[in-house]
C-alpha positions in Angstrom: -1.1 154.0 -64.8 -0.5 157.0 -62.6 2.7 156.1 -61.2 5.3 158.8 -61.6 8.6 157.6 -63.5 11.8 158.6 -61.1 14.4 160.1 -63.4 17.9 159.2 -62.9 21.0 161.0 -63.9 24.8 161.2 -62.9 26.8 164.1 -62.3 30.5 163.9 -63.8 32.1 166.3 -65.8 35.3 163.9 -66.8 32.5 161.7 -68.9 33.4 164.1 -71.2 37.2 163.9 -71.5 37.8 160.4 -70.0 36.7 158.7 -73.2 33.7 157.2 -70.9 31.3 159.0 -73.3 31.6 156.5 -75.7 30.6 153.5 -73.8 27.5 155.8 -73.1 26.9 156.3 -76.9 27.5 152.5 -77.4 25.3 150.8 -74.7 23.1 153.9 -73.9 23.0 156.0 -76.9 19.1 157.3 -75.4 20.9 158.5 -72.4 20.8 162.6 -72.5 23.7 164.5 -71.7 23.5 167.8 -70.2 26.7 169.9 -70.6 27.1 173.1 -68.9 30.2 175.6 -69.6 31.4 178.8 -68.4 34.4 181.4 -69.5 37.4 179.6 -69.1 39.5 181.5 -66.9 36.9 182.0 -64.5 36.3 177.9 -64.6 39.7 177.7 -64.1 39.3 180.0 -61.3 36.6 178.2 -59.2 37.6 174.8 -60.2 40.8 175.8 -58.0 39.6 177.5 -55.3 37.1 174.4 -55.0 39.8 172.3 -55.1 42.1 174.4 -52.4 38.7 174.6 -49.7 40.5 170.9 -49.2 43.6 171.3 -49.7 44.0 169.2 -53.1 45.9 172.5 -54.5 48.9 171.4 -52.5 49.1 167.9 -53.6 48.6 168.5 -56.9 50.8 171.9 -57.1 52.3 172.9 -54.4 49.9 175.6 -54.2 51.0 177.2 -57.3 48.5 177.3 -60.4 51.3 177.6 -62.6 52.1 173.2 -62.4 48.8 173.0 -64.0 50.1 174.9 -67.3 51.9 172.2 -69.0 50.2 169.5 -71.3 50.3 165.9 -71.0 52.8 164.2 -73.2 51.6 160.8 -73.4 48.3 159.8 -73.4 48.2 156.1 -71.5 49.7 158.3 -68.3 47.0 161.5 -68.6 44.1 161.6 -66.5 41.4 164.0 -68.0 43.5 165.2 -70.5 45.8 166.6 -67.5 49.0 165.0 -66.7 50.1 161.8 -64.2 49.0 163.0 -60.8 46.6 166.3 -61.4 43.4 165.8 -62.1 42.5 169.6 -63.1 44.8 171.8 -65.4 44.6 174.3 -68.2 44.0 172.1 -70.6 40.4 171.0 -69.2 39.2 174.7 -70.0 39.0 173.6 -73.9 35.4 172.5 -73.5 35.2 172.9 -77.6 37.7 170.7 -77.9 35.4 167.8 -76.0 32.2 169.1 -77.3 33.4 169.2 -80.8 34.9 165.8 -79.9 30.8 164.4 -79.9 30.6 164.2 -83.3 27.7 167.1 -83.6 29.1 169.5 -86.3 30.8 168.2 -89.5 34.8 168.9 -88.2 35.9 170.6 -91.7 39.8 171.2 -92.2 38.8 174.7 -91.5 37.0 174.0 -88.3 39.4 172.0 -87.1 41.7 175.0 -86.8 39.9 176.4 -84.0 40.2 173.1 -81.7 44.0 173.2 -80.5 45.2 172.6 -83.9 48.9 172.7 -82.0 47.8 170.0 -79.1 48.1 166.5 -79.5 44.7 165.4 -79.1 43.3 168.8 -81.4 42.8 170.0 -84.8 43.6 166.9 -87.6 44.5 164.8 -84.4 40.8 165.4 -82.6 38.8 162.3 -82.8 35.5 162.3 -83.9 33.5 159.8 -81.6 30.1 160.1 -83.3 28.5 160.3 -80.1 24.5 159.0 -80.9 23.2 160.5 -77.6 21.4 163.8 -78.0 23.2 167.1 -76.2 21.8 169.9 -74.3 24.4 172.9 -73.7 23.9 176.1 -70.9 26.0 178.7 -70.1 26.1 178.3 -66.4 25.5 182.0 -65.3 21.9 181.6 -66.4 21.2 178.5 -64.7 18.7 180.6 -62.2 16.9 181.8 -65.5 13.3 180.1 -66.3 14.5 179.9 -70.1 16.8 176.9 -69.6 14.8 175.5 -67.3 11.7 175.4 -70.2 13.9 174.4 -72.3 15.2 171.5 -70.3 12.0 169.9 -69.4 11.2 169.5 -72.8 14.5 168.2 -73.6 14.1 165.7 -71.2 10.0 165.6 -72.2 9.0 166.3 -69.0 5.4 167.4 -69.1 4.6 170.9 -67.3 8.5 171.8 -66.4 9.9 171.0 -63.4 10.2 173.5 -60.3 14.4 174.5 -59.6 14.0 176.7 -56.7 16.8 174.4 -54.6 20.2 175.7 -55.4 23.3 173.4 -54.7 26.9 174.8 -54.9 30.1 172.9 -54.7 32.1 174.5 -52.0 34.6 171.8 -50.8 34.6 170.4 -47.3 36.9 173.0 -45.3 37.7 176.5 -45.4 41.2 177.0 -46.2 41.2 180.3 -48.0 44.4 181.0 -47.4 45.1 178.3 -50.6 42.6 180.3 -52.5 43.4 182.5 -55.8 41.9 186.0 -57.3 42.7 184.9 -60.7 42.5 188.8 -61.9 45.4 189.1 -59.7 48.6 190.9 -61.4 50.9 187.5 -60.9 47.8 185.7 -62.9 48.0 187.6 -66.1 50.5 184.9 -67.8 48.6 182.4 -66.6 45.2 183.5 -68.3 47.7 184.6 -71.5 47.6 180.9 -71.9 43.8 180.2 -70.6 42.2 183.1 -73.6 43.5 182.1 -76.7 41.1 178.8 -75.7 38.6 180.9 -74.2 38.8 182.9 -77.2 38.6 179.9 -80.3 35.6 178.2 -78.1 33.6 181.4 -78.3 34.7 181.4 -82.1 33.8 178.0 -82.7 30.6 177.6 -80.9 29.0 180.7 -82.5 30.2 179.9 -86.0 29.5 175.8 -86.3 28.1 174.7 -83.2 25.1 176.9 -82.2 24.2 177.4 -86.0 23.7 173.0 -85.7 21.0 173.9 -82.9 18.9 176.1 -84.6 18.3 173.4 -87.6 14.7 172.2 -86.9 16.0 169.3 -89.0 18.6 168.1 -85.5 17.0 167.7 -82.6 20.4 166.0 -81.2 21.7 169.5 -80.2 19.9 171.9 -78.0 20.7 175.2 -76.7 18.0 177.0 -75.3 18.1 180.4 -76.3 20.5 180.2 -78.9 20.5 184.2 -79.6 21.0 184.8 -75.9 23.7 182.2 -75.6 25.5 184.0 -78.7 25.8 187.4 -76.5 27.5 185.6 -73.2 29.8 183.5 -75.1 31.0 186.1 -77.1 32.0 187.3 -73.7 34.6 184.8 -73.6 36.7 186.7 -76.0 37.8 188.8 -73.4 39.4 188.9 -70.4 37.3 189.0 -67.5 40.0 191.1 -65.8 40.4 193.6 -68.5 43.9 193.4 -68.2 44.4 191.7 -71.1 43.6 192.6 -75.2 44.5 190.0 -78.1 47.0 191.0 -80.7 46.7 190.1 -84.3 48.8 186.9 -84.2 46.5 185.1 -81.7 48.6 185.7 -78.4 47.0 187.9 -75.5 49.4 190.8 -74.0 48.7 193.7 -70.9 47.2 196.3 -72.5 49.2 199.3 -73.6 48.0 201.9 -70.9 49.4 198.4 -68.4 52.5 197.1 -70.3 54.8 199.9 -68.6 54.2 199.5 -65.1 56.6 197.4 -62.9 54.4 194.8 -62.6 55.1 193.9 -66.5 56.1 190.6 -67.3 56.3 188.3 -70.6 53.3 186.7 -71.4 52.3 183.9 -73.3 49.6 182.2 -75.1 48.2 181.8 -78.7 45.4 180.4 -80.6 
């Protein structure tokens, strides 16, 4: 008949890394899943500042960004990939490591080198879940842009689009901004040392094996709408937001020349 068919969808970005996915893929495998990513460090950013608006930055880390650095050890006592007690850390900003993780691209030896080979859930450790439900991937910055809502709609066949005029943040429930970061700040700059090399290898790795599955005609499991445009802002994620930072030849991100002499200089860390 006429009757409109309500669609129905759930909003939780741990699906991913919680190993829920595969229960979807199993029981639901016509399900759709929508996956939205950003540059890392400023995920890490907002993801933080979300999470201080309520004061969860002091339970989980004393108020210092740094707790969230380290990797979980064991995996029966990690939540999210993060370890016992924090629900948000570094490691959460590999989103290749979770989309590649799906089972979309064909995870070569070669491949696997850009997906934490050094972690212990990446490179020849990564699972490959073979996940039968079909993905869509945005960059979140153009969320506002008619292109990925076209694309969408027919994604989700959804005859004549749909209208997104009504914009919903996530903000927290109080304003403590006291608890907030500027993650461009000097005392941040070893903390996104360790944040670009995996900003860095997700650009690599979704321009090089995962956007090049979208375009096939042949797969319509993987969309990206706009996949020339989505090549331009990812490639963005090779670089520090700040522009504080360069990468060196060996993977690891150091203070720019013109910075490394100042007094604010300190040893940084982090490699692909």
């Amino acid at each position: 008949g006429n009757e409109k068919k309500t669609m129905r969808g759930t909003k939780c970005p741990s699906i991913l890394d919680n190993g829920m996915i595969k229960e979807y893929s199993k029981y639901l495998p016509r399900t759709k899943i929508i996956i939205g990513i950003r540059h890392p460090v400023l995920f890490f950013q907002s993801f933080w500042n979300q999470a201080a608006s309520s004061n969860q930055t002091y339970k989980m880390a004393k108020n210092d960004p740094y707790q969230l650095t380290k990797p979980c050890k064991h995996k029966r006592d990690c939540r999210s990939t993060c370890p016992q007690g924090k629900w948000f850390c570094v490691n959460r900003c590999r989103f290749h490591i979770f989309i590649a993780a799906l089972g979309k691209t064909d995870l070569t030896p070669i491949e696997r080198q850009l997906l934490a080979p050094h972690d212990s859930d990446g490179g020849d450790k990564l699972q490959n879940l073979n996940i039968r439900n079909p993905i869509f991937v945005y960059e979140t910055d153009e969320l506002r842009k008619d292109y990925v809502w076209d694309e969408m709609a027919n994604f989700l066949h959804i005859q004549g689009g749909f209208t997104h005029d009504q914009y919903h943040a996530s903000r927290g429930r109080t304003n403590r901004d006291s608890n907030k970061i500027d993650i461009c700040d000097v005392k941040y700059d070893r903390l996104r040392a360790m944040i670009m090399p995996h900003s860095f290898n997700l650009a690599t790795w979704l321009q090089d094996y995962f956007i090049p599955v979208a375009r096939n005609v042949s797969r319509g499991d993987v969309v990206v709408p706009n996949p020339d445009l989505f090549v331009e802002k990812v490639e963005e994620y090779k670089l520090d937001p700040c522009e504080r930072l360069v990468r060196t030849d060996n993977g690891t991100f150091v203070l720019k020349e013109t910075l490394s002499n100042t007094a604010s200089t300190q040893q940084l860390s982090g490699s692909g």
